[in-house]
Structure formats: structure tokens, C-alpha cells
C-alpha positions as CSV (number, residue, x, y, z in Angstrom):
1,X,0.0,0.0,0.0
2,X,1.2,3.2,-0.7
3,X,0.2,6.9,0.7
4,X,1.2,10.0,0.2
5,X,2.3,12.0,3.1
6,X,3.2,15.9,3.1
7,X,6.9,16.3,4.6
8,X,7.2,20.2,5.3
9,X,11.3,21.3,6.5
10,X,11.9,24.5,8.0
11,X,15.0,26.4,8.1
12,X,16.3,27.1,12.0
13,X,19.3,28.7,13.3
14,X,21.5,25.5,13.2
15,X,19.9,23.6,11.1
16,X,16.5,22.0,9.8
17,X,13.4,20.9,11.4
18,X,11.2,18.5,9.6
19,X,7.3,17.0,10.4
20,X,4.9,15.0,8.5
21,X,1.3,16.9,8.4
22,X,-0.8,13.8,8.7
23,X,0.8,12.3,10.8
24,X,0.9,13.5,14.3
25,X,4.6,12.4,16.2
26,X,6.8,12.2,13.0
27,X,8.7,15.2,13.2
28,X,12.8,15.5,13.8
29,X,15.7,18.0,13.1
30,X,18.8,17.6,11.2
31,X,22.4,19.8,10.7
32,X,21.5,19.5,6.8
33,X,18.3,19.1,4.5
34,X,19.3,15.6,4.0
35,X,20.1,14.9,7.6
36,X,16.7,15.9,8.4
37,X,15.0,13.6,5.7
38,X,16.8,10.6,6.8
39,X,15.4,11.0,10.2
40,X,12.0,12.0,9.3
41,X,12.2,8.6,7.3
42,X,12.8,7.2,10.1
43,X,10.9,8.7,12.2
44,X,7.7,8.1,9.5
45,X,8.7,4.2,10.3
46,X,8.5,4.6,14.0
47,X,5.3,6.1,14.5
48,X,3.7,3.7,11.4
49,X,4.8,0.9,13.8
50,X,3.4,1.9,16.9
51,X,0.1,3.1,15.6
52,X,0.2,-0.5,14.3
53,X,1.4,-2.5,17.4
54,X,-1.5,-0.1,19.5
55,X,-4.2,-1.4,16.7
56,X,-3.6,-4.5,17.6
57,X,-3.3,-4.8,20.7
């Protein structure tokens, strides 16, 4: 399955900061542009997970 997902990066003294607008939790920093989308990858993964694992429980 695949969705699209709105990743919006803002410029802040010492970097980036990153956040996904649907989706409440996934949001990071990063020294660089790419720094920050490499952890708001990951962070996307994180919060995926756990919304899963509290479905299901």
C-alpha cells in the first residue's frame, strides 16, 4: 500500500526541522536538508509501527 504524506522542512538557526502533516509524532531535526529527511524517514517508520502495534493490541 502506498500513501502520500506531506513532509514540510523548515530552516532554523543550526539547522532543519522537519514534520509529516498527517501524521501527528513524526517530526525531527537535522544539521543539513538531507540529515533531516533521513530522520524523518525514520521517524515516519517509528510512529507507522506503533500506531500499528496499538491497533492491535
Amino acid at each position: 500500500m502506498n500513501i502520500a504524506l506531506t513532509a514540510v522542512y523548515t530552516k532554523v538557526p543550526g539547522g532543519y526541522v522537519a514534520y509529516v502533516e498527517e501524521l501527528p509524532g513524526a517530526n525531527t531535526q537535522g544539521a543539513t536538508i538531507e540529515e533531516a529527511r533521513t530522520n524523518l524517514e525514520e521517524a515516519i517508520q517509528l510512529v507507522l509501527e506503533a500506531n500499528r502495534v496499538l491497533m492491535f493490541k
